[in-house]
N, C-alpha and C positions, 0 to 999 in steps of 0.2 A: 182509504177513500179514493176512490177513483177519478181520471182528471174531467170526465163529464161531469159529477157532483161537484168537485171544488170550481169550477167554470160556472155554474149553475150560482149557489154561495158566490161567486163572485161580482155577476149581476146586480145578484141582490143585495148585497149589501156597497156597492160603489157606484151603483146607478140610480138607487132608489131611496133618499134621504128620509123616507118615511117608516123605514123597515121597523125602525124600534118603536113605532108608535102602535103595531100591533099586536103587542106581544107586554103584558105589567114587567114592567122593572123586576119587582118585588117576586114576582112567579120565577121570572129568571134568576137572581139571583139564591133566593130561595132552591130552583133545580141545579143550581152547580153547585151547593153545601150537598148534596144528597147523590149527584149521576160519578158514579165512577170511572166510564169506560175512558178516557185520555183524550180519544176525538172527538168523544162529542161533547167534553169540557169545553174545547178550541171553539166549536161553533156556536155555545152557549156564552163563552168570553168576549167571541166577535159580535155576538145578538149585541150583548150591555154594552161594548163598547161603542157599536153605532149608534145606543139609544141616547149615549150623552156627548157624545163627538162635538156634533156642531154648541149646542147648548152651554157643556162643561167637558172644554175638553181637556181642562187639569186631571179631573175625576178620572175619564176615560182615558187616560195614561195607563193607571195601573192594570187594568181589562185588558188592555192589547200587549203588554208586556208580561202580564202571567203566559195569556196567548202565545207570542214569541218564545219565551224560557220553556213550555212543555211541547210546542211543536220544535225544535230544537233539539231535544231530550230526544225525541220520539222520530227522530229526522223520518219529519212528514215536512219533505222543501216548500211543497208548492204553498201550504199554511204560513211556511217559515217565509218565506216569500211574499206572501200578503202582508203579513203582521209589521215586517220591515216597513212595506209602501203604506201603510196606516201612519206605523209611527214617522214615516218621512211626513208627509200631509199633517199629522198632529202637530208635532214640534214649528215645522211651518207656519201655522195659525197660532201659535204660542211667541213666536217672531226668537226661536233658535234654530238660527240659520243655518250654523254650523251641525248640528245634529239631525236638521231635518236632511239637509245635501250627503249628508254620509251614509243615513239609512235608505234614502233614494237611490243613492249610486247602488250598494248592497243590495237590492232587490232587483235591481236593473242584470247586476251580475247573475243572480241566481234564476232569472227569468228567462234568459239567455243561453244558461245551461240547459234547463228545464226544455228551452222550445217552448214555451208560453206565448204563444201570440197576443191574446189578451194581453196576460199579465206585463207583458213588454209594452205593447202602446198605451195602455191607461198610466205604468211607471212612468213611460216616456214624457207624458201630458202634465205628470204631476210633475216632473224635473221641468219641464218646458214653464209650466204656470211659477214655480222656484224664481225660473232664473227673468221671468217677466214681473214678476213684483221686485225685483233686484235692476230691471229696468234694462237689461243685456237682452236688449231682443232677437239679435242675432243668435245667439244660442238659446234663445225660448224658440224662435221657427226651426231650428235645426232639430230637436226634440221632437216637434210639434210633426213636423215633414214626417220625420222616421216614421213615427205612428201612422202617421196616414199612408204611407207608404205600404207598411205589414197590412194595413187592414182594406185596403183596395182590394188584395189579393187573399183576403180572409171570405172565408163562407157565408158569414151573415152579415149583411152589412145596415143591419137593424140601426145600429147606433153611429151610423158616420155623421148624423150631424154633431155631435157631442165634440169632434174634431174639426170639422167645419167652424163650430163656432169658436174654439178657442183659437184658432188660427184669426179668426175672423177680428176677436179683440184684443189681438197683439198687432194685428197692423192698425185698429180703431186708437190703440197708444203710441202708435209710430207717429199717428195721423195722413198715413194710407191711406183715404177715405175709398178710392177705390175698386183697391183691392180687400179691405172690410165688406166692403157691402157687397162686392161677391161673393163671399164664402159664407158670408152672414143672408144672403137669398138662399143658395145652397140649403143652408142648413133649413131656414122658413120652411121652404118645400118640402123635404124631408117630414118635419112636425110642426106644424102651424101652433100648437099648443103650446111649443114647449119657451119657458117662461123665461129663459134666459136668450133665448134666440132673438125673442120677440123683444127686450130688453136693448139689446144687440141692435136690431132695425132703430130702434125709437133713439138708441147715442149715435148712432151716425147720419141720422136725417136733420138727427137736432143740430151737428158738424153741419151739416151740408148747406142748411136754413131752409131745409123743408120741414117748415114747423107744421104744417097739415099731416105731414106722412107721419111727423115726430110724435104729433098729441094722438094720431089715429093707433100707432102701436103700442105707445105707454095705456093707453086703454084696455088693449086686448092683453097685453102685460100684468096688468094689475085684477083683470078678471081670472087668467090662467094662475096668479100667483095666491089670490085670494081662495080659489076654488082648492087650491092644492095646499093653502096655510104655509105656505115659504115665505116669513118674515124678513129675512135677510134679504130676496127679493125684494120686495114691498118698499123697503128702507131704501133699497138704490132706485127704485123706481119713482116714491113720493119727494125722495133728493134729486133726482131728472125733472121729473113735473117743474117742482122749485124754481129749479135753475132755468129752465124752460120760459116758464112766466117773470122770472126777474127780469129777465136777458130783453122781453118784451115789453117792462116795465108793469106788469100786472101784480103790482105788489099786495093786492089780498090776497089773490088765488096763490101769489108764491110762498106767503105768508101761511097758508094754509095748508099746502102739504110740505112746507118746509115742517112745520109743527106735527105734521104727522108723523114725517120720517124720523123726528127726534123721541116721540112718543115710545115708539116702534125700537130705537136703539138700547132706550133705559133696560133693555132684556139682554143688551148685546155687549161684550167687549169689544169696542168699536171707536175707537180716539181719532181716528184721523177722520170719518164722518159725523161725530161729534162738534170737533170742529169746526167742520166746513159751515155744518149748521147753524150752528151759532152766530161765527160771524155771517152770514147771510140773516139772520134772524134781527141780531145786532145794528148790520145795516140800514134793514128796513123800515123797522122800530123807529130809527134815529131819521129815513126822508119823511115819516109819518110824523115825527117832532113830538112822539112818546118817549120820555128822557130816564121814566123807570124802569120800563121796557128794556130801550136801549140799554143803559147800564148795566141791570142783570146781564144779559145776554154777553156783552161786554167783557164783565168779569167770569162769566162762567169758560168762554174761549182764552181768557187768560190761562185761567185755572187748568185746563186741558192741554193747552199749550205749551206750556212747563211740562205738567206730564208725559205729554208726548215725547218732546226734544230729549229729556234727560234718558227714557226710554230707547228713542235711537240710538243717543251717544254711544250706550252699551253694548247695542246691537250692530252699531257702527262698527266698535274695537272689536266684540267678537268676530265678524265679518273679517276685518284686518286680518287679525289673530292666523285665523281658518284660511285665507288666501294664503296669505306665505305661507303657510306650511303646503297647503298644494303645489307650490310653485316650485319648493324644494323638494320636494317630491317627484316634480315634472322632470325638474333639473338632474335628479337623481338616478329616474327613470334613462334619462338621456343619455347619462357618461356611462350605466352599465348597458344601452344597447349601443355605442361606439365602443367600450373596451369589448364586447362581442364581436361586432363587424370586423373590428381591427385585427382579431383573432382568427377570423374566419378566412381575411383575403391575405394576409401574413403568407398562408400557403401555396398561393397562385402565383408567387414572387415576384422580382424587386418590380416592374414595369407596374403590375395591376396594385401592388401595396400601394402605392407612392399617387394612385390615381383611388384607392378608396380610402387612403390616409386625408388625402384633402377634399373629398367628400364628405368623412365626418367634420373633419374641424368645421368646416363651413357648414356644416349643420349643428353643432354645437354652438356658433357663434352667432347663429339665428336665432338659437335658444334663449342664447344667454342676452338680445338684444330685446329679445322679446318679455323676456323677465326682467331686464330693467325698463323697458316703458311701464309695463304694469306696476309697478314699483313706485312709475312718476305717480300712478291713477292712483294710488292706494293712499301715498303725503298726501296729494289733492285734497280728497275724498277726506283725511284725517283732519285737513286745516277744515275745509268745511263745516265740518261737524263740531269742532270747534269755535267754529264763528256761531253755532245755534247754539251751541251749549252753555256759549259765556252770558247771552240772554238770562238766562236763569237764576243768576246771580245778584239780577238788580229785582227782584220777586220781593223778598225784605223791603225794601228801599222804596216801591210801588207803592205795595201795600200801609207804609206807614205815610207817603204822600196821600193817599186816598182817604186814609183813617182823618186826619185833620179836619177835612170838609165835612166829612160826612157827622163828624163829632158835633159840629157847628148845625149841620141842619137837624139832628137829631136836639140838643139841647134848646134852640130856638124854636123849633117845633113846641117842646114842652111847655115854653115861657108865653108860646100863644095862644096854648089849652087853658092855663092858668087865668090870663088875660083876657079870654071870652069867657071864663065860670064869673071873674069880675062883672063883665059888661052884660051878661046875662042879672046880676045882682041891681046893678045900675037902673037899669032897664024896668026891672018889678020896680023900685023907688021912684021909679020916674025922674031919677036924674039923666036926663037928656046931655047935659056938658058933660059929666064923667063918661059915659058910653061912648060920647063922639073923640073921649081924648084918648081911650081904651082902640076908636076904631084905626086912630094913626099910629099909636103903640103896634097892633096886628098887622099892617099895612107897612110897617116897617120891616119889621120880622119876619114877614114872607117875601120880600125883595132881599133879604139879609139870605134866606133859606135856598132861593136861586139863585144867588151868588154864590156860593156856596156848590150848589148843584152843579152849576157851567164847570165850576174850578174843578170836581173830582171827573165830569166826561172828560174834560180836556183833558187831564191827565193820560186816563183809559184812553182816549183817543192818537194820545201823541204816542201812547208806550206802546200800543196799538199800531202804531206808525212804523217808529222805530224797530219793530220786533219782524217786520215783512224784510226778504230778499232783499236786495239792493238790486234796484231797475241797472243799477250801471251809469245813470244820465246823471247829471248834474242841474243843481237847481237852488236858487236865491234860497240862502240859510241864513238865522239868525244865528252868529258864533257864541255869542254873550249868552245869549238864553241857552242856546244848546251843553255849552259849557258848564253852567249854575244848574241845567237841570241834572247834570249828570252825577255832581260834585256831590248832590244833596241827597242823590238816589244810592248813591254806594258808601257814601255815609252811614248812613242808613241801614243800609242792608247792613253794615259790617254791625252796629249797634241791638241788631234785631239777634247776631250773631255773639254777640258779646255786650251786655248789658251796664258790665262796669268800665268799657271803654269809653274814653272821651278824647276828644282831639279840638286844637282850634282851629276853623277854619277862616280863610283868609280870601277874598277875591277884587280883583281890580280892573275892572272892563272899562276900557276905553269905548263909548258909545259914536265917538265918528265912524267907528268902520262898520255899521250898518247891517246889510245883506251881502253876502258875498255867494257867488258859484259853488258848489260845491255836490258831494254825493253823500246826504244828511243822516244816513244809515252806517255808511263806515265811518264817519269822521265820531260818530257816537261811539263806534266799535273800538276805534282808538281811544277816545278818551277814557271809556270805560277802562279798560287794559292797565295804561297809566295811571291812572288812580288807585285803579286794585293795587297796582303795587307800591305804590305810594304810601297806603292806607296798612298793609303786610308790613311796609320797613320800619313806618313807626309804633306799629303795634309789635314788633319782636323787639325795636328799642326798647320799647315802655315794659318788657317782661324782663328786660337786665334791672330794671329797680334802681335806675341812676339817681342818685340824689338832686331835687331842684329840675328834670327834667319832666317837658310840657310838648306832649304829643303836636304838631302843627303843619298844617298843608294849607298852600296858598294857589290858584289859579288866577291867570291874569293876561289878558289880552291889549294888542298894541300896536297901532295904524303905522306900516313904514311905509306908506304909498303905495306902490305898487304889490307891496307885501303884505300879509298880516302876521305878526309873532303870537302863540300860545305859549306861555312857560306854567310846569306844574312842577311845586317848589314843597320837597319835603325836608325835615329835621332826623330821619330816621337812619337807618344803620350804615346806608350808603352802598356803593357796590365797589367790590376788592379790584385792584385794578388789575391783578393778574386773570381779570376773567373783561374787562373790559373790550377785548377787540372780538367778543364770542357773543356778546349778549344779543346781537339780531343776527342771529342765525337760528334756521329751524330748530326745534327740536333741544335747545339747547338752556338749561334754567339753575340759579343759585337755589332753589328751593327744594326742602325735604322731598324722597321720593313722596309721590302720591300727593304732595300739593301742589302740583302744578307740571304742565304739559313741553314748556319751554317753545310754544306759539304765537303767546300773545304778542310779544315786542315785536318777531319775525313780518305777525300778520299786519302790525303795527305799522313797520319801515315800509311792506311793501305798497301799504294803501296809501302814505304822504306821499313817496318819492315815485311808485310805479303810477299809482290810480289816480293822484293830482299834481304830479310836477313839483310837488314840495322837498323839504330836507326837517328829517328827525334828528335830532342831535341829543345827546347827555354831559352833564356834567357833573360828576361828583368827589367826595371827600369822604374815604372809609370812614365810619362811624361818626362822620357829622350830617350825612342829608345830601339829596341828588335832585337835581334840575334838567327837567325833560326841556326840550325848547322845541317845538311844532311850527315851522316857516310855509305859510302855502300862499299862492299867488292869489292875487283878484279875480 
């Protein structure tokens, strides 16, 4: 195949998302059980696999990986070459970071041999767009530059807005605004049509509060995206409108294509705009004082929620994983081009050795300093994903506070159906007293039924609360309530976990110490943490089968003045004291591999003593029970 025809094929199939739509699946796959020739298997593999790319790009795995293994075979590079930057991009949208960056860099290599100008800047874009969903925007513009750089000086420059605009929404995430919206006019000019450009103007006018420029291009937006059936479009666009009209308080209109864009996602693999919608829908619902409304909405962002985080965490570790190994690679890279150099000026003798001998080391030692700051980002980034993922675990514990109310308005619901078939009875008899004592019976029962309701939002609304970022600020916290609500949620979860567990629980709040300062997101992060393990030491007690032993954990707060004391007071295995002077250190845990991170206490110490001026303390007795004490200031 000649490099005008695979150049030609490569247009079309990474410029033009519509290619499989002219062409039946069935015809296609149908002609590659039947065409023998090798090449034009490749381009029959690459047809099916653009036709299910965006849609099912599980499916379209095996398409572009038969494609790779007989262009391969057949060393036909520049195929071989495609097929990689496909499976970079797929695995990408699959959120396998590590494989999608490997097959990116591999094609990047091979594109480079080749002399591929194309094939080098659309790689390049697709590593650049990599490393800007990984939010390193510095090496998404370095990517991003190259390409446009080759294709300045390339012969057609049909397609520079395609670069234009990706440059243009890596500063729109910087919040550049701009430098966005020059490169994003740029591109406008170029093709007034084209649907993600046009996208592009309408999120940075909306940045700027040019809500006129904003609604005028989301319009032209949604006609370019409709006209063209690009849903994925459509979704981010009727999620801009949204946000657009909240932001201005127009909550039907946002209400409106908020529900659109969620219509539009039920086709999509799409969790983190799922989300978003939700709770904007949730929101809304709830300033409307629709409280069914809300709630669905409510629990379905819970629901997502969870999905999401736990999703990350894996993608988090893989991420990890895949760093350091680059890194020792880097590092690797570096000692065998200093044991070369070293070799090299050895022969100029002693004067110039002695001046390239301390050339490398000080470049070794840049290396090596630079590998351990990245090192710092990597813990960070782990504790991080840590703090989302411990969320997850009070999910059991939520869902059985929820169940309670909602048990109650469902069975008094029934007792008030029941209740009007009575006074409906009444009523034909012409008993007038029975009816009116049937209409206080129902009249109670539907104030019993909103009780009930308030108590399961509030719930969703706190855990709701609780589950956001930590603003960082501090702010009048109820400790008692936040305490008891916590005690009862991992309770819980642990019994949703294990059904023939029981423990007694114990609690002693001092009510003078009120509201106190505080940052009401991590002080829950803590006690969660504590308790998890509180609730682990008595339940691996309770599997020794001691005779006359009663699982038991106590919480209990206490006004010193200037102070307030938390103690969480368990019965359970205790901690050895040969490991006592290690338990808040990172990384560091008494617990089976694989149950447990050895972060929690760490994240623990540093939120009382760094993030509020407090002191965490322990005390315990192997195998009789350990007492956390929590000190933090007014």
């Amino acid at each position: 195949m000649t490099k005008k025809v695979i150049v030609g094929m490569w247009f079309l199939l990474t410029l033009s998302p519509v290619f499989g739509a002219v062409t039946k699946v069935d015809s296609l796959k149908l002609l590659l059980i039947t065409e023998k020739d090798v090449s034009k298997r490749v381009v029959i593999l690459f047809s099916i696999f653009d036709y299910y790319r965006y849609t099912h790009p599980d499916s379209s795995l095996t398409y572009i990986q038969q494609a790779l293994e007989i262009a391969e075979k057949e060393e036909d590079w520049h195929n071989t070459a495609l097929a990689r930057l496909f499976l970079c991009e797929t695995f990408s949208m699959l959120g396998n970071d590590p494989l999608a960056l490997n097959y990116g860099f591999k094609a990047l290599e091979l594109f480079e041999e080749l002399n591929d100008t194309m094939g080098i800047c659309n790689t390049s874009t697709s590593i650049g767009n990599f490393y800007s969903g990984q939010r390193d925007f510095e090496k998404s513009l370095y990517y991003y530059y190259k390409a446009l750089n080759l294709m300045n000086h390339y012969s057609d420059q049909s397609q520079m807005h395609y670069f234009w605009g990706g440059i243009s929404g890596i500063y729109l995430q910087k919040n550049e605004l701009d430098s966005a919206l020059y490169y994003a006019i740029k591109a406008y000019k170029r093709d007034p049509d084209w649907t993600y450009g046009l996208r592009l103007m309408a999120s940075i006018y909306t940045k700027t509060g040019n809500t006129i420029k904003a609604y005028e291009f989301y319009r032209k937006a949604t006609i370019s995206a409709e006209k063209n059936n690009l849903n994925s479009d459509l979704i981010e666009i009727y999620t801009g409108i949204a946000r657009l009209n909240r932001n201005e308080n127009n909550n039907d209109s946002a209400l409106f294509y908020a529900s659109k864009a969620l219509a539009e996602i039920k086709e999509h693999s799409y969790p983190a705009g799922i989300l978003e919608l939700t709770q904007m829908l949730g929101d809304i619902y709830e300033k409307k004082n629709e409280k069914d409304s809300a709630l669905k909405y409510m629990k379905m962002s819970l629901e997502i929620k969870d999905e999401l985080y736990n999703s990350e965490k894996i993608r988090a570790f893989q991420n990890i994983s895949f760093n350091e190994e680059l890194k020792l690679k880097e590092l690797e890279a570096a000692r065998v081009e200093s044991r070369n150099l070293l070799m090299l000026y050895l022969l100029l003798g002693g004067m110039v050795v002695a001046i390239v001998i301390a050339i490398i080391l000080l470049r070794i030692n840049r290396k090596i300093e630079k590998a351990n700051r990245e090192l710092e980002i990597t813990q960070t980034q782990l504790i991080q994903s840590e703090k989302m993922a411990s969320l997850g675990e009070l999910t059991a514990g939520i869902a059985h506070e929820i169940q309670n109310p909602l048990n109650f308005v469902t069975n008094f619901s029934e007792v008030s159906n029941e209740l009007l078939d009575e006074m409906k009875i009444a009523l034909e008899n012409d008993n007038k007293k029975e009816a009116l004592a049937i209409t206080s019976e129902v009249k109670l029962n539907l104030e019993r039924i909103k009780h009930h309701g308030l108590r399961a939002g509030a719930i969703v609304k706190g855990m709701l609360y609780h589950s956001r970022s930590s603003s960082g600020k501090k702010e009048p916290t109820n400790i008692n309530a936040l305490a008891d609500e916590y005690q009862r949620l991992t309770y819980h979860g642990l019994r949703a976990k294990d059904k023939s567990f029981n423990a007694s629980m114990k609690s002693d709040f001092d009510q003078s110490i009120g509201e106190i300062n505080v940052m009401p997101q991590e002080i829950g992060r803590v006690l969660l943490n504590l308790l998890s393990n509180a609730f682990y030491a008595i339940n691996e007690k309770k599997k020794l089968n001691i005779s006359g032993y009663q699982p038991s954990i106590s919480v209990s707060t206490k006004n010193l003045g200037k102070n307030i004391e938390i103690k969480i007071i368990d019965n359970g295995i205790g901690i050895p004291r040969t490991v006592m002077d290690k338990i808040f250190q990172p990384f560091f845990t008494t617990k089976p591999t694989g149950e447990g991170t050895g972060l929690g206490l760490s994240l623990s110490y540093d939120i009382i003593t760094k993030g509020h001026g407090g002191k965490l303390k322990v005390e315990t007795k192997e195998s009789e029970g350990t007492m956390f004490i929590i000190i933090l200031p007014k």
